[in-house]
C-alpha positions in Angstrom: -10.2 -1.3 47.0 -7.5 0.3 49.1 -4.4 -0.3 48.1 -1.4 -1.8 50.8 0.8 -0.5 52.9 3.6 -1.2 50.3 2.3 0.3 47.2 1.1 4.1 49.8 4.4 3.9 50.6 5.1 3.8 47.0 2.7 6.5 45.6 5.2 8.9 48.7 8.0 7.7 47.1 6.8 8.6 43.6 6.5 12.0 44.3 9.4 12.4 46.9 11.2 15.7 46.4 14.5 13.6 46.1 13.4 11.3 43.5 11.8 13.5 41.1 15.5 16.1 41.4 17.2 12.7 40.9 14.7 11.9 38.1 15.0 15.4 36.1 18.8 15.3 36.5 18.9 12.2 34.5 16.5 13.0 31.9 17.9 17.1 31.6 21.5 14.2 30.5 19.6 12.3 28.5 18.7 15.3 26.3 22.2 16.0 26.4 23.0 12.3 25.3 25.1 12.4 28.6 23.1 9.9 30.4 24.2 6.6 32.6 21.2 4.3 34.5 20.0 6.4 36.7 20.1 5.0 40.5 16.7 5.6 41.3 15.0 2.9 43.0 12.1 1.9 45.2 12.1 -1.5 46.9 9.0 -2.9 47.0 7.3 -6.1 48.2 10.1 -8.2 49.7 9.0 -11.3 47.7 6.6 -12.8 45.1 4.8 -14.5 47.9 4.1 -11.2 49.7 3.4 -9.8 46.6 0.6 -12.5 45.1 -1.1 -12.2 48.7 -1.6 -8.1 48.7 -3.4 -8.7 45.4 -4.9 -11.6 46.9 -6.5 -9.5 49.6 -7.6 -6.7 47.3 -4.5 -4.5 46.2 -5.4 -3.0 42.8 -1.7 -2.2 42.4 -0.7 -5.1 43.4 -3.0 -7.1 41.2 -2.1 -5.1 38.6 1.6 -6.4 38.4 0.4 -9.6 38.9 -1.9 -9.6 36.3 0.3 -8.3 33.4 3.5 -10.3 34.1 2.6 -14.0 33.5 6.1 -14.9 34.7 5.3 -13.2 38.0 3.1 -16.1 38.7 5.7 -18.8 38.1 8.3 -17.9 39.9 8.5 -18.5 43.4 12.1 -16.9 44.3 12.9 -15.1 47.7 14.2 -12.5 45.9 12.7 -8.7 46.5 11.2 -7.2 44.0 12.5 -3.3 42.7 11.4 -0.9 41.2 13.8 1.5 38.7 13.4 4.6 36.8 13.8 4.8 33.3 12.9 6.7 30.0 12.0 4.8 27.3 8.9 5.9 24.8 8.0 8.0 28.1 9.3 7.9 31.8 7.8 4.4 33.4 9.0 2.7 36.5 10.5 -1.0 35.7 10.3 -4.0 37.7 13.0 -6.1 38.7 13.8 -9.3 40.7 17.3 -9.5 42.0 18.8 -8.1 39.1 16.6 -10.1 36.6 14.4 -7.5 34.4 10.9 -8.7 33.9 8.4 -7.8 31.1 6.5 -5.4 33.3 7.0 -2.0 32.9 4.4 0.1 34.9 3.7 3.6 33.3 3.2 6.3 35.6 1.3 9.6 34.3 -1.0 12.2 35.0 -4.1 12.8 33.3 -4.2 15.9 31.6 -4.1 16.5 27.3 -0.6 14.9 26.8 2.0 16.7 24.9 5.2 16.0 22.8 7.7 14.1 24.6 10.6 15.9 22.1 9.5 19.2 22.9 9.9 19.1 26.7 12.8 21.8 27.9 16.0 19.8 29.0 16.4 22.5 31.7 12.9 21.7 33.5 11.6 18.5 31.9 8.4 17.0 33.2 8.7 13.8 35.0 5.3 12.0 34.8 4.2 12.5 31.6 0.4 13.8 30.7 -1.8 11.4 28.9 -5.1 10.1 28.2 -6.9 6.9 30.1 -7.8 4.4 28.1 -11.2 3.5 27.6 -11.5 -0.5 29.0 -12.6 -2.1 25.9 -11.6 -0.7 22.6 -15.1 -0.3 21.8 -15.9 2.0 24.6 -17.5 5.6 24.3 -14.2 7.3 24.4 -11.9 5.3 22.4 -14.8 5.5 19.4 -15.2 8.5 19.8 -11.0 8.9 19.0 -11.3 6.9 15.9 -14.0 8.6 14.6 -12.7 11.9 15.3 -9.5 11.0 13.5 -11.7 9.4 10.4 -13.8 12.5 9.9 -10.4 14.6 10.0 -8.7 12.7 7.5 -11.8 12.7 5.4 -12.1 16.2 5.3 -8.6 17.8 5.5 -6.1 15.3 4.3 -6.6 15.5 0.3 -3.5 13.3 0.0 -6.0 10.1 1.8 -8.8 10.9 -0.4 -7.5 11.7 -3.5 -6.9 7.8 -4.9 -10.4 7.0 -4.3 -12.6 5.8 -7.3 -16.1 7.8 -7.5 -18.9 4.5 -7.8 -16.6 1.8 -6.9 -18.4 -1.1 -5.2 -17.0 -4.3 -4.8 -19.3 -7.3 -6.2 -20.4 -8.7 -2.5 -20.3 -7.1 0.2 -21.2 -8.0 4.2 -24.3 -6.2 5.6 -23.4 -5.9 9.1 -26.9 -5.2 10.4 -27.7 -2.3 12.8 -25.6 -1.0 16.0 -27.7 -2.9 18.4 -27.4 -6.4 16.3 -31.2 -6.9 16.8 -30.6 -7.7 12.7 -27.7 -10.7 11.9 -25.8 -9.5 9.2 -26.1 -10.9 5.2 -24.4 -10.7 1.9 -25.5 -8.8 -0.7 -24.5 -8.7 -4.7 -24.6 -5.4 -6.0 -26.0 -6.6 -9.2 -29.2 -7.4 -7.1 -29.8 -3.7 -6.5 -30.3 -0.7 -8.9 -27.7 2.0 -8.2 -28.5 5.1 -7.4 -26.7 8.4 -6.9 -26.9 10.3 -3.8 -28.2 14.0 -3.7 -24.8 16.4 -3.6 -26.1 18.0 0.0 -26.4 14.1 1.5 -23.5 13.7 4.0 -24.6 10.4 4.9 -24.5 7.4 2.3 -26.9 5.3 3.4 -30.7 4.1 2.8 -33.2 2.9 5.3 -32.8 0.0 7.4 -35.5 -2.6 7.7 -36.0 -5.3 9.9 -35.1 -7.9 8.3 -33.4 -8.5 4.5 -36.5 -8.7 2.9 -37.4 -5.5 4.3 -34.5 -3.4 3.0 -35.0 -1.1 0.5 -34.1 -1.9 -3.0 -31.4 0.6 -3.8 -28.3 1.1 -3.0 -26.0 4.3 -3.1 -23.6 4.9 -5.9 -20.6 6.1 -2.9 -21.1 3.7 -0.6 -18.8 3.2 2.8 -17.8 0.1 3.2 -14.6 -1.2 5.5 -12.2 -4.3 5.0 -10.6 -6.7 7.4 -6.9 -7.2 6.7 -6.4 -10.5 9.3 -4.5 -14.1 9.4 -5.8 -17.3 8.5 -4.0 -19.0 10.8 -4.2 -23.2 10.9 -8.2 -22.1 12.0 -10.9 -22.7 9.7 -12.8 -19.9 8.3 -16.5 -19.6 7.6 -16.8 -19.4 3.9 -19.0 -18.6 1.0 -19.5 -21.3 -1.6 -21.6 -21.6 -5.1 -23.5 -23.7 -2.7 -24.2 -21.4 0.1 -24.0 -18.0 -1.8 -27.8 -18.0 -1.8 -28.2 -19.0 2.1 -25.6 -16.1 2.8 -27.9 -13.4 1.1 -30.5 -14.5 3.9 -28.6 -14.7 7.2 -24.6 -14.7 8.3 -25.0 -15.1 12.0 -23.0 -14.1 14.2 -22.6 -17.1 16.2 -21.5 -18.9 12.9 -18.4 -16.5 12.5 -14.7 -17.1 14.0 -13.7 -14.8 16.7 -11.8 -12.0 14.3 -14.7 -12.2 12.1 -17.5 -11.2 14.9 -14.6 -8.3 16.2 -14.5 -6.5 12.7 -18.5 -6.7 12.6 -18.5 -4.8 16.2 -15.7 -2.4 15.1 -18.1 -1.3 11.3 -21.0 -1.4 13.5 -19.8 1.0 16.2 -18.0 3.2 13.8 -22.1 4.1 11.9 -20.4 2.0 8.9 -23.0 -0.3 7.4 -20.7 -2.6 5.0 -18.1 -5.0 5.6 -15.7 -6.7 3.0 -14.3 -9.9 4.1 -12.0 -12.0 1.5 -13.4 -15.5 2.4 -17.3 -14.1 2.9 -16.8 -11.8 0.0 -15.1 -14.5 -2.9 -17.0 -17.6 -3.5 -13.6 -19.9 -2.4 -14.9 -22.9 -4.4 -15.3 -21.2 -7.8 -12.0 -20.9 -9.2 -13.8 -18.5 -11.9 -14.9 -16.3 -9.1 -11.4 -16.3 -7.2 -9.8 -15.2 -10.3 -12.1 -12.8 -11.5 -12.2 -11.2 -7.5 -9.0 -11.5 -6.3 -8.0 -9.7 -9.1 -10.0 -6.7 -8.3 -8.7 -6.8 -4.6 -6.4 -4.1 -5.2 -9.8 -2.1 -6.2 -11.7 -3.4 -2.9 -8.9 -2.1 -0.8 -8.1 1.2 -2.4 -11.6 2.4 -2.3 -12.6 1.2 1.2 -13.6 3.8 4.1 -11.0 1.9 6.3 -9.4 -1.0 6.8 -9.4 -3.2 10.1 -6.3 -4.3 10.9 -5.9 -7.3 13.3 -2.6 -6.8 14.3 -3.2 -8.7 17.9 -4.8 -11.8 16.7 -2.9 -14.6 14.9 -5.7 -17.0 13.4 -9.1 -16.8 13.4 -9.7 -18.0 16.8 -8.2 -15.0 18.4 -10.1 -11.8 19.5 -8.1 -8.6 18.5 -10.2 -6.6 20.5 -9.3 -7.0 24.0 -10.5 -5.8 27.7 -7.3 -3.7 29.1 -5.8 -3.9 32.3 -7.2 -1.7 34.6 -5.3 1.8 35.7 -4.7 2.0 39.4 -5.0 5.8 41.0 -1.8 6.8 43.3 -3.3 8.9 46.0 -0.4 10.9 47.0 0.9 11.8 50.5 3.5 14.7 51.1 5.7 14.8 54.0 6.2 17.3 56.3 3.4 20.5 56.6 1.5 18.2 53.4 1.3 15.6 54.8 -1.8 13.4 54.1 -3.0 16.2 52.0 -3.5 15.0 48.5 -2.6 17.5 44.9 -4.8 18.3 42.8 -3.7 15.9 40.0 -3.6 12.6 41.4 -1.1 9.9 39.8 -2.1 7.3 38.1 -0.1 3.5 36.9 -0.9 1.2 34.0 1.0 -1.1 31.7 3.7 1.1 29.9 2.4 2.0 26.5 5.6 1.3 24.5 4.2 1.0 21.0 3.0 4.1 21.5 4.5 6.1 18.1 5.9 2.7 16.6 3.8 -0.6 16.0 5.8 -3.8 16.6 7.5 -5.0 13.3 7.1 -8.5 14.3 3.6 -8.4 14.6 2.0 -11.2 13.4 -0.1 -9.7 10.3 3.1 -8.0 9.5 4.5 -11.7 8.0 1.6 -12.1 5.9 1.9 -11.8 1.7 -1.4 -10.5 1.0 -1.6 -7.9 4.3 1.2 -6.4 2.9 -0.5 -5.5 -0.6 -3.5 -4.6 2.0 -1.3 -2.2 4.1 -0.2 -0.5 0.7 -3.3 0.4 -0.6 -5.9 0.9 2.0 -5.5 4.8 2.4 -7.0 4.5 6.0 -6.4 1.8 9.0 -7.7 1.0 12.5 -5.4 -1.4 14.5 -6.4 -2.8 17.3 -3.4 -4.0 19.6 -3.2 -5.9 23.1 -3.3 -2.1 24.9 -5.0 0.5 22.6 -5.7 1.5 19.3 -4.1 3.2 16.4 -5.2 5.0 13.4 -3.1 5.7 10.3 -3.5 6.9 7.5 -1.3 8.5 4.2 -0.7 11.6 6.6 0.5 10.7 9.5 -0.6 8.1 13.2 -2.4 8.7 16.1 -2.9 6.8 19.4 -5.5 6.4 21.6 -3.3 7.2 24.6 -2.5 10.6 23.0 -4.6 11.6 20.3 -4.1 15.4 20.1 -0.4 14.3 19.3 0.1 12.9 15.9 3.4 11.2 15.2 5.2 11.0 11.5 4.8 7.5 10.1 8.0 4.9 10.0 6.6 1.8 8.9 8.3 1.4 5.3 5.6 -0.3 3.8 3.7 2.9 4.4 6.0 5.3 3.4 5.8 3.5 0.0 2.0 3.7 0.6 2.4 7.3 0.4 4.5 7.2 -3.3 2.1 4.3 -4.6 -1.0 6.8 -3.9 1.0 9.8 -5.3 1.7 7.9 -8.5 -1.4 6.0 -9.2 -3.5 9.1 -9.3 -2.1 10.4 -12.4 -3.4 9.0 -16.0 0.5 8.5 -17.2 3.9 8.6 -15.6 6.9 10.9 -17.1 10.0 9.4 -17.3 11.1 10.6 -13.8 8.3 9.2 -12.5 8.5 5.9 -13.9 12.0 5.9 -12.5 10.3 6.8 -8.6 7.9 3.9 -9.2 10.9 1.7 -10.6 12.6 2.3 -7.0 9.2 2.1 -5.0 8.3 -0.9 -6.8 12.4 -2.3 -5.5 11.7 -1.4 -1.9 8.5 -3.1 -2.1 9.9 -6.4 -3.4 12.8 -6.2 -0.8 10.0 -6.2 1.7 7.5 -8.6 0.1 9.9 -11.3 -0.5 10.4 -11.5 3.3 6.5 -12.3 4.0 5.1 -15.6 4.5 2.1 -17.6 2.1 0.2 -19.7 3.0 0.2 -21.2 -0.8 3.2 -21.3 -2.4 1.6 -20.2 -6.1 0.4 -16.8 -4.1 3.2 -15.6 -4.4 2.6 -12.8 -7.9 -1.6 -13.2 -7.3 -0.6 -11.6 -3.5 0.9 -8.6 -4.8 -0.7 -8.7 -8.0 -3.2 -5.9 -6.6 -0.3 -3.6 -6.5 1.0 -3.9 -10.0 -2.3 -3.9 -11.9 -2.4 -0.4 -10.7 1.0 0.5 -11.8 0.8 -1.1 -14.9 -1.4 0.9 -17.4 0.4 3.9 -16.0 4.0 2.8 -17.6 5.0 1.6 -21.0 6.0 -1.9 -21.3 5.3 -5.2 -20.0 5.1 -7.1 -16.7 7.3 -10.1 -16.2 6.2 -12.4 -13.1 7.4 -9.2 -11.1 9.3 -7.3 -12.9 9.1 -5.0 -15.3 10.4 -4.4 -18.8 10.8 -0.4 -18.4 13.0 -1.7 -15.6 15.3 -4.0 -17.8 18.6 -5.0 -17.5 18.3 -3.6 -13.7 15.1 -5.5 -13.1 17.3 -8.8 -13.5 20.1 -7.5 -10.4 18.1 -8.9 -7.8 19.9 -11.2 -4.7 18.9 -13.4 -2.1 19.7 -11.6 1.1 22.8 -12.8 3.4 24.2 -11.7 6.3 27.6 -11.6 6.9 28.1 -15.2 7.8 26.9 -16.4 4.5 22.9 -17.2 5.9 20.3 -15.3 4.4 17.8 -13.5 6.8 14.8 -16.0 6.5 13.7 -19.0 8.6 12.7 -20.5 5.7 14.8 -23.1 3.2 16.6 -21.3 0.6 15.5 -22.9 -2.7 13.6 -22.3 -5.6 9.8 -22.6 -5.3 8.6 -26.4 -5.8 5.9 -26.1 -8.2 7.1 -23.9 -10.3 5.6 -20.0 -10.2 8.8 -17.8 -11.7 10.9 -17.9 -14.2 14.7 -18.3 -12.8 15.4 -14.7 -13.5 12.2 -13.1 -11.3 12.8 -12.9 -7.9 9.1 -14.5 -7.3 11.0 -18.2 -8.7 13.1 -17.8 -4.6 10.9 -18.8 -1.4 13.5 -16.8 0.3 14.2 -13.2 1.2 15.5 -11.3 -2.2 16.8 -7.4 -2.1 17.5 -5.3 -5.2 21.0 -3.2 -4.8 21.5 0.5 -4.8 23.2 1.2 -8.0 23.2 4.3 -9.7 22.5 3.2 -13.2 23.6 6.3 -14.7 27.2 4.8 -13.6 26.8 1.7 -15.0 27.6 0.5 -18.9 25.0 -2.4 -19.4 26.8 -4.9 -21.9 23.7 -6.7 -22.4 20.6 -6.1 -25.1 17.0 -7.3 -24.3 15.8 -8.1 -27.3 12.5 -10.2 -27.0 10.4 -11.5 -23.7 7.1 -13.0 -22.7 4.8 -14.5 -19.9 2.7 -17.2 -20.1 0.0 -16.9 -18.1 -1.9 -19.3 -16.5 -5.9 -16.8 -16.6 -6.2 -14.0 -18.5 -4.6 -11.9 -15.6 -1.4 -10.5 -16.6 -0.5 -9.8 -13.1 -1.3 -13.0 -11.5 0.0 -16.7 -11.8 2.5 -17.7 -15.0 3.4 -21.1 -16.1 6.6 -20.0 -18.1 8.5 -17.3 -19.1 11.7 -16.0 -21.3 13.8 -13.1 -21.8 15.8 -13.7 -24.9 18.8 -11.3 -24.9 22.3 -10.4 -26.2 25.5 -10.5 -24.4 29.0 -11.9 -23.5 29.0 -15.3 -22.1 32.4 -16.9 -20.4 32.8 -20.5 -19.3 33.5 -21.1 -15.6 34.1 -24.2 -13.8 33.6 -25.8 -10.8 34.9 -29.0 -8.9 33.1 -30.9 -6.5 34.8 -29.5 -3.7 34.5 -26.1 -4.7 30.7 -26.1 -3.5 30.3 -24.9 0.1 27.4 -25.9 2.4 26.9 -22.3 2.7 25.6 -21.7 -0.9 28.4 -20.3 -1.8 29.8 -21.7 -5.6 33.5 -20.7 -6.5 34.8 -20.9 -10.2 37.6 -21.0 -11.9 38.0 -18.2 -15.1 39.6 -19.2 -18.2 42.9 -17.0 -16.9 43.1 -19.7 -13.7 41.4 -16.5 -11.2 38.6 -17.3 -8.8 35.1 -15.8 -8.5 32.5 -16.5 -5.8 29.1 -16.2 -5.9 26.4 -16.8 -3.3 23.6 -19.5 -4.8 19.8 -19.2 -5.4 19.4 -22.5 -4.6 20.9 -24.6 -1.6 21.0 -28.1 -3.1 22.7 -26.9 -6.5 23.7 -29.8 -8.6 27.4 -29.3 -9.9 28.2 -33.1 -11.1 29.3 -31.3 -14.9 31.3 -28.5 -13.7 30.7 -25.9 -16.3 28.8 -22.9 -15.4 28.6 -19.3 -17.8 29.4 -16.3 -16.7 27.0 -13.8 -18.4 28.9 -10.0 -18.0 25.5 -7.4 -17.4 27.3 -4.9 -17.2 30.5 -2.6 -15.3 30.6 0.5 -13.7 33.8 2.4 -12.8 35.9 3.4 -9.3 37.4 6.2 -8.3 41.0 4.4 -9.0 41.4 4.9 -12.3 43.0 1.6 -13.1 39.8 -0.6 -11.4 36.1 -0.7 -12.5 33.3 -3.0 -11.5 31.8 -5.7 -13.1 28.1 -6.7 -12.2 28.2 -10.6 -13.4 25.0 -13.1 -14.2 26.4 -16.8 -13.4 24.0 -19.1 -15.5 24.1 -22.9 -16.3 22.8 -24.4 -19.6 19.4 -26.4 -19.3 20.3 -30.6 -20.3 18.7 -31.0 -23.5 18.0 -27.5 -24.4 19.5 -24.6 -25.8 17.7 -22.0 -23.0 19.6 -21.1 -20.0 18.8 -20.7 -16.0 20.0 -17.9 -13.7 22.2 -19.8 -11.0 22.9 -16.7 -8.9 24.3 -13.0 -9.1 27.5 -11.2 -8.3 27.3 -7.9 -7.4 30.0 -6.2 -7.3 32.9 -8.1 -9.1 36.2 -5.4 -8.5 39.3 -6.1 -10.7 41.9 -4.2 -12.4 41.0 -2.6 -15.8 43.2 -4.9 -17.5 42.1 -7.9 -16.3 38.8 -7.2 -17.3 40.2 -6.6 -21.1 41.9 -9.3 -20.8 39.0 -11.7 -19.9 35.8 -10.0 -21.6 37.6 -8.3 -25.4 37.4 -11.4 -27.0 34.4 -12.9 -26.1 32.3 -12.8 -28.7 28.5 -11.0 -28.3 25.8 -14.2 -28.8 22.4 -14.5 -27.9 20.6 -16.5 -25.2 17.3 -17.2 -23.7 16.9 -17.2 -19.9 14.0 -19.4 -18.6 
């Protein structure tokens, strides 16, 4: 299909003399940070009208834009559409109505092995950059052969990705995915079916023969076997399961017609990759065996850590949704010079897609991104394929690379993954020092500040999601794990907050309260459904004021890591009465009280709806720091209210950073006498 007279004219305009001078003058500023919107433009169709009947008649440019901006469709203005230059995550062109920016951005490149966008000289920067097509499907030829050229590099050169991995680690079940062609529907199998065997040191490949059928497998199974995981969403979508009643009926047949629409993908993306094995949570875990949850889920962390790769299905929200997607197409710009060049087209054509803006950053907001137990997943697996709306990344403890640009790898931001990289360094040794259990003491923080922000779909998840995690940093420290935190970590462990912004409203969408049925003690950050953050504080600055000197856990299984139904930390301290009037409570959360010398203190609230009909509240001193005026220090305070009918105490919420003169503090906290209390 030719494209219309608009869009030729367009493809001249694209490599006009005057617009690429224009074009370089802006981007040789924006180097220089001495940039303003460039006034490059190219008007094209006059309206949307004209525009939906080019690509009605065959345009592929025009069909294009069409196609990848919904709202195109809808609106029915007069108004011409324009194209402007900019530079963002590359040089695309941008489309605009009347001053209205749409979604579309249309990246224009040439297709040659791409290079570093940084490294480009601001004197004589390229203009279209150099990149890769995209293969149609994610499953094409090319785009597997880019992930597994990028597995079979980190599996051979990057020691860091390997080194975590457990030699003869298989999970209990596991998902036969049958062969390439799918002439075979994939089955469960229980490794303690099969004799184990270990594979000559020369094998490269682990695997056995295939049969035609289960019955007609061989009876062994390798020792090192590659397997892959699906990290995914739920959704509201149900999910075919295995049950005590269908385990055995699973061993036979899984068919593929039977499985959701994320399920089939992640069979097509092991199969295509020469991977035989699949691990699937609600396949894999028998979801009507409470036994079997227990006992699985806590080996998850185990499952994950040991797999070949995990599947990430970053583009599909529930079940129902594919995440592997048919791209739009890319439309070929013959170019035509004017003047003596005229008509006569160069030797590397242009070419226009759908800007590839997550190119070197994945969305944040990305719908596996909310999930509690993807986070635990993200952590551990030491390899991941995502598959997004445009193309496909891989990742791994080293660094990312992109389908559109795979000789180009890019240094990993996602947080979660930078503490991937610590978790992996830490785990592999048989014991921490003591400067090492103060890294995994911060890790372990910046993991909670971003855990606590992730959704459940079950409330009592909450420790079993990222129980995974700490069973592998446990045996590695001295101590005890407390329903999240830790008692190497103690008194800091307890100087956790529920995150505000500065209007008082904490940064979640969900109700601030504690969780309803209980899952935490009041001092563990798990007891809030709402985003918690632990402070930077230099402890070495701090004098703690209080002694731990007994705790425990109750837990509900055998699991240390997982669910608790109670829990104490008995310790010694200074305790203050404060007070509180009804009017002193603030829709906000915030609680103000009144010291014994008639001054004020504020403190935000874990809980919204905090009952204050008695008044009386304790101020629990943890412990003060100084400032650099000598005459002020800082006092970190615990506010706590006694429990009616008992003796124990509650954390009500935590004050940071309390400032007040040095004499003030005497005054208040020298003769207050040191008692004990137990926090519940």
């Amino acid at each position: 299909m030719s494209l219309c007279r608009v869009c030729q004219s367009f493809g001249t305009w694209l490599n006009d003399k005057d617009t690429i001078l224009r074009a370089r003058s802006f981007l040789t500023k924006l180097y220089k940070n001495q940039s303003q919107e460039p006034k490059i433009k190219f008007e094209h169709h006059k309206t949307i009208l004209n525009l939906q009947y080019a690509a009605q008649k065959g345009c592929p440019l025009c069909q294009l834009i069409t196609r990848c901006e919904p709202r195109i469709r809808e609106t029915i203005e007069a108004a011409p559409l324009v194209f402007r230059f900019h530079a963002l995550d590359g040089y695309s062109i941008h489309l605009e109505n009347d001053g209205w920016t749409l979604d579309s951005n249309l990246e224009v490149y040439i297709q040659r092995e791409p290079k570093a966008r940084h490294l480009w000289p601001p004197e004589n920067p390229e203009i279209w950059q150099c990149s890769q097509h995209l293969g149609s499907h994610p499953l094409s030829q090319s785009t597997v052969s880019i992930m597994n050229g990028s597995l079979d590099e980190c599996l051979e050169t990057h020691e860091k990705c390997n080194g975590s991995r457990m030699s003869g680690y298989s999970p209990t079940r596991l998902l036969d995915v049958g062969p390439r062609d799918g002439s075979v529907d994939p089955f469960l199998i229980e490794l303690k079916d099969f004799p184990l065997y270990q594979l000559p040191e020369e094998s490269e490949e682990i695997r056995f023969t295939r049969g035609s059928s289960p019955q007609q497998r061989g009876n062994e199974l390798p020792v090192d076997l590659r397997y892959t995981t699906l990290s995914h969403c739920w959704g509201g979508t149900p999910h075919l399961q295995t049950t005590k009643e269908s385990l055995e009926l699973r061993k036979q047949s899984v068919s593929i017609s039977s499985m959701n629409a994320t399920f089939r993908n992640a069979v097509e993306v092991t199969r295509s990759l020469g991977i035989e094995y699949l691990w699937i949570d609600s396949l894999c875990i028998m979801q009507d065996s409470e036994i079997d949850w227990l006992q699985e889920s806590a080996k998850m962390s185990l499952v994950y850590k040991n797999a070949f790769v995990n599947i990430a299905a970053i583009s599909s929200a529930s079940g129902d949704e594919p995440f592997l997607h048919d791209r739009p197409p890319t439309v070929r710009i013959p170019q035509f010079y004017p003047g003596e060049e005229e008509n006569v087209p160069p030797a590397q054509p242009i070419w226009i897609r759908l800007a590839q803006f997550n190119r070197h950053i994945l969305p944040g907001k990305y719908e596996l991104a909310t999930r509690a137990r993807c986070f635990q997943e993200e952590v551990l697996s030491p390899r991941a394929l995502m598959s997004g709306h445009s193309q496909v990344f891989f990742e791994c403890r080293r660094h990312r690379r992109c389908e559109d640009n795979p000789g180009l790898y890019t240094s990993k931001i996602n947080p979660e993954i930078r503490v991937g990289d610590t978790f992996s360094y830490l785990t592999q040794k048989e014991l921490l020092g003591e400067n090492e259990c103060h890294q995994a003491m911060d890790m372990w923080h910046k993991m909670v500040n971003s855990y606590s922000g992730v959704e459940l779909s079950f409330a009592k998840d909450k420790l079993p999601a990222i129980s995974g995690l700490a069973s592998q940093l446990g045996p590695l420290m001295e101590g005890t794990y407390l329903a999240g935190i830790w008692s190497y970590d103690l008194p800091y462990g307890l100087c956790w907050e529920v995150h505000y912004d500065q209007y008082g409203k904490e940064h979640c969408s969900r109700d601030r309260c504690k969780a309803v049925p209980y899952r935490a003690p009041t001092w563990s950050w798990a007891s809030q459904n709402g985003v918690v953050h632990y402070l930077k504080i230099l402890t070495s600055q701090i004098v703690w004021e209080i002694s731990i000197l007994n705790y425990g856990i109750d837990c509900i299984s055998g699991d240390a890591y997982g669910q608790v139904k109670a829990g104490y930390i008995e310790l010694q301290g200074r305790i203050s009465e404060v007070h509180c009037g009804q009017d002193d409570f603030h829709r906000d959360g915030k609680l103000h009280l009144r010291q014994k010398d008639g001054s004020i203190i504020s403190v935000f609230t874990d809980e919204g709806d905090l009952d204050v009909k008695d008044g009386l509240f304790w101020c629990l001193l943890l412990g003060a720091s100084q400032r650099r005026e000598p005459k002020k220090c800082i006092l970190r305070l615990m506010i706590i209210k006694q429990i009616e009918g008992s003796e124990n105490f509650e954390r009500v919420g935590l004050i940071r950073e309390h400032q007040v003169q040095k004499a003030r503090s005497k005054a208040l906290w020298d003769g207050v006498e040191r008692r004990s209390i137990t926090l519940v």
